[in-house]
N, C-alpha and C positions, 0 to 999 in steps of 0.2 A: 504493500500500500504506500503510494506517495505521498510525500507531505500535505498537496492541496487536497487530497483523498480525507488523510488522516481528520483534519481541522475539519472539513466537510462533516464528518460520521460526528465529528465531537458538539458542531454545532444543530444539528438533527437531532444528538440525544441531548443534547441542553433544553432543548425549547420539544421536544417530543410530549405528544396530550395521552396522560396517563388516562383510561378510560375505564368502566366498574358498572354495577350496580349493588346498590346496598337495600337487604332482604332480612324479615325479622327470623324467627325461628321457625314458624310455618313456610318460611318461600314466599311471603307477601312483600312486595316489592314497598320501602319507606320513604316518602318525598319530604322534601325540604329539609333533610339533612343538613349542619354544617361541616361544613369537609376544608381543613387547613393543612399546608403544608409546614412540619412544625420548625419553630424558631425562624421563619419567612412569612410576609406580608403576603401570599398566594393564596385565596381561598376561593372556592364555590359553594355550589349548593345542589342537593338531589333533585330531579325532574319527577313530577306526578309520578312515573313506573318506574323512581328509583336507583336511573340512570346517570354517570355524573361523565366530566370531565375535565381534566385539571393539568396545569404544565407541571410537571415537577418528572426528573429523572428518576431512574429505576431505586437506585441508592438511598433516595430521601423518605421518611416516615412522614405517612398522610395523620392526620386527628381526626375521629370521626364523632361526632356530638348532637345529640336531641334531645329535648327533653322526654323523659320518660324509657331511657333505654341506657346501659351500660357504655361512657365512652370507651374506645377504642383507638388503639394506635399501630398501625402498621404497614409495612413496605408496601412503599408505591409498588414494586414487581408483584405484589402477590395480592391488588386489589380488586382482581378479577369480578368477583363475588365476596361482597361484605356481610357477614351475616352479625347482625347487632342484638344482644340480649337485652329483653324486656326488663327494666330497673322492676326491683323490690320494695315497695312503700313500705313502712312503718304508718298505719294510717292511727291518726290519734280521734278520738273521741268524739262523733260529731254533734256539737250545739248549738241549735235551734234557737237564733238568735232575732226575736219580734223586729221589726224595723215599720216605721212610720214614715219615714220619707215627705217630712213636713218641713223642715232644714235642708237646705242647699248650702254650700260652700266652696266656691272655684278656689283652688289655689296652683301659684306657678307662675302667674302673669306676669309679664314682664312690663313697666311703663315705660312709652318712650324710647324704646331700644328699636332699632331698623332689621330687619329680619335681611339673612345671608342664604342663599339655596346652594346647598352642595351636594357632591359624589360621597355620601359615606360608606360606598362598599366596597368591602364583601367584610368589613369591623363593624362591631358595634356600639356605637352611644350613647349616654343614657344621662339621665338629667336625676339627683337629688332631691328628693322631697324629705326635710328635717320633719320631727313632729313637734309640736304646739301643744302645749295644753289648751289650749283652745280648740281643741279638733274633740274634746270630750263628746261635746254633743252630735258632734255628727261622724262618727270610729268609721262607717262604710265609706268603702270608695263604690264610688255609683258611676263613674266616666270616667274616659282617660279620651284626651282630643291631643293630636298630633296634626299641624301642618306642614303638607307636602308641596309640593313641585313636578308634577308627571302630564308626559306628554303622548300616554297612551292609557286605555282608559283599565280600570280592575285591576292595577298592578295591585301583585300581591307580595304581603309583609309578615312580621313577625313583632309581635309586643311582647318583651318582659315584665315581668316584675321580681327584682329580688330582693334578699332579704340582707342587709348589714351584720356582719359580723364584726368581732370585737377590734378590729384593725381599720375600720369603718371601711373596709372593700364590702363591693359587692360579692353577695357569698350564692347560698341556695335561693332556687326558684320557690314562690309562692302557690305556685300551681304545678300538677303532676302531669300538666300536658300541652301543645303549646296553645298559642294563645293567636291565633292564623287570621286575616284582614284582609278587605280589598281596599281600594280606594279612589277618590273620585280623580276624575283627570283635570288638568287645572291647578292654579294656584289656590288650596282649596283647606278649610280645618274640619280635617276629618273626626268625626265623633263616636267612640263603641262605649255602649251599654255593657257593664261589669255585671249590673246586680244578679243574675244567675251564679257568678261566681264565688259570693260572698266573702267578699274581700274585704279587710279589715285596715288601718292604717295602723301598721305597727311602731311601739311605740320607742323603738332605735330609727324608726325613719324610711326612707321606701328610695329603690334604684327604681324608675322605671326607663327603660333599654326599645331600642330600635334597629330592628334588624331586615336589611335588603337580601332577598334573594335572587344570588345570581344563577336565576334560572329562564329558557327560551321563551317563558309567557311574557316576562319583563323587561327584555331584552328591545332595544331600535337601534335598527343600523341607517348609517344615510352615506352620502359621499360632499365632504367640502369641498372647494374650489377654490383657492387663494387666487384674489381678485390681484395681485400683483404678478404672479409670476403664472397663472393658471392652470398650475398643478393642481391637481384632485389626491384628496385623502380622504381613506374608506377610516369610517370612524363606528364603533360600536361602544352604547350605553346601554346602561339598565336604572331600570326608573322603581319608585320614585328618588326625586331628591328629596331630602329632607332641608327644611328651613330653621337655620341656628338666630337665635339673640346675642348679640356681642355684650357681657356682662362680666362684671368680678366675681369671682366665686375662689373657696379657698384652695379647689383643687378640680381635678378634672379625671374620669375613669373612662379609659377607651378598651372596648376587648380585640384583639386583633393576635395575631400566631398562634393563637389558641390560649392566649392568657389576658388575664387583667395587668393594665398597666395605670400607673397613678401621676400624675405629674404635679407638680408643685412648682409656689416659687422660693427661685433660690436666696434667701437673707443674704440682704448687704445693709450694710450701716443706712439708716433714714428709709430703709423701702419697707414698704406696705405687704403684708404677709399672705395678700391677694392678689389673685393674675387676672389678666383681662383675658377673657375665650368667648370662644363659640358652644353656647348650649344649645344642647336639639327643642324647637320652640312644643313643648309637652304642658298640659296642662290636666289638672284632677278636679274633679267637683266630688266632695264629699257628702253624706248625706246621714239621718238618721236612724 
């Protein structure tokens, strides 16, 4: 093999699409998987029948993660077929808790801040809600409204919710399964009804997370044309964006390689122990 040979084979297996489907224990094919290549920014996500495709060489270890099923991690060579074990709940005690829903309570709003629409895939972000003693009277979360940015219609998403552990990361999920959305096309604040879920505001605080699937439902391709030189560039997105408020906050938690990451700001003499970011623009209405 020659040198331009060699370099050839080596940049084929660099950028070569490692391809799979992931199936639970019966053979049922699991959609909307997330699927990372670990310690690297490369992620995707399963197609309705479970199908995925991802660049990463033979060598590298994929992450595979859903809720409600055992993650996994293993050689991109050998993801032929993913077979993923149903997780095991500890289910605790269920109480049948009255609600009157005569109390409303938005919280999350930002005033005066200018909304930013960006690409936050295939990481997810997720927006801080502390609790209040003032949330006593109304403990349910009754909504959760996220605005987007999508230029095709029923893109479909993914809502967390997790729970703070003692590190104040986001730790476990609230719910045993996901939490699946469409949404409207348009610059537009989408709104989903919780109360089926009976969700409570806990009283360490609440992550609630937004997660894009890069799957073909979500997907638009188009071709640009640089008006100077009149070259064309074939360009592929996945929708929706999500719309951020530029605000202080003391810290910022982004999921991406298949881990939580924290950023902070760094102390220097006379600086403020607050960063200026971009928060995904989320919003809670509480109730009773």
């Amino acid at each position: 093999m020659n040198k331009f040979s060699f370099l050839l084979f080596l940049s084929i297996s660099f950028f070569a699409q490692t391809k799979g489907v992931v199936v639970d224990e019966s053979g049922k094919p699991i959609p909307y998987v997330n699927i990372w290549v670990e310690n690297e920014n490369i992620g995707t996500t399963s197609e309705e029948n479970g199908e995925f495709s991802i660049s990463a060489s033979a060598n590298k270890n994929l992450i595979f993660s859903i809720l409600g099923f055992d993650k996994r991690i293993i050689k991109a060579s050998e993801v032929a077929n993913v077979l993923l074990k149903a997780t095991s709940f500890q289910l605790d005690e269920v109480v049948i808790a009255r609600r009157f829903e005569t109390r409303k309570l938005e919280i999350g709003q930002i005033n005066n801040s200018p909304f930013e629409a960006f690409d936050n895939g295939p990481r997810i972000d997720v927006k801080f809600f502390p609790y209040s003693d003032s949330y006593k009277k109304t403990k349910f979360i009754k909504k959760v409204s996220i605005l987007t940015d999508s230029r095709i219609d029923n893109a479909t998403v993914k809502i967390h919710f997790y729970k703070v552990d003692s590190n104040g990361f986001p730790s476990d999920e609230l719910l045993t399964k996901d939490f699946i959305v469409t949404l409207e096309k348009g610059v537009v604040r989408n709104g989903f009804d919780l109360t089926d879920l009976n969700l409570k505001m806990p009283k360490t605080g609440i992550f609630i997370g937004f997660e894009k699937l890069i799957i073909a439902k979500n997907k638009l391709e188009k071709t640009i044309v640089n008006s100077n030189t009149g070259k064309e560039t074939f360009q592929i997105l996945y929708y929706p964006f999500v719309l951020y408020n530029y605000v202080e906050r003391d810290f910022l938690f982004t999921f991406s390689v298949g881990k939580w990451s924290r950023q902070t700001n760094e102390k220097t003499i006379g600086s403020s122990d607050k960063i200026k970011m971009y928060e995904p623009a989320i919003n809670l209405v509480l109730t009773n």
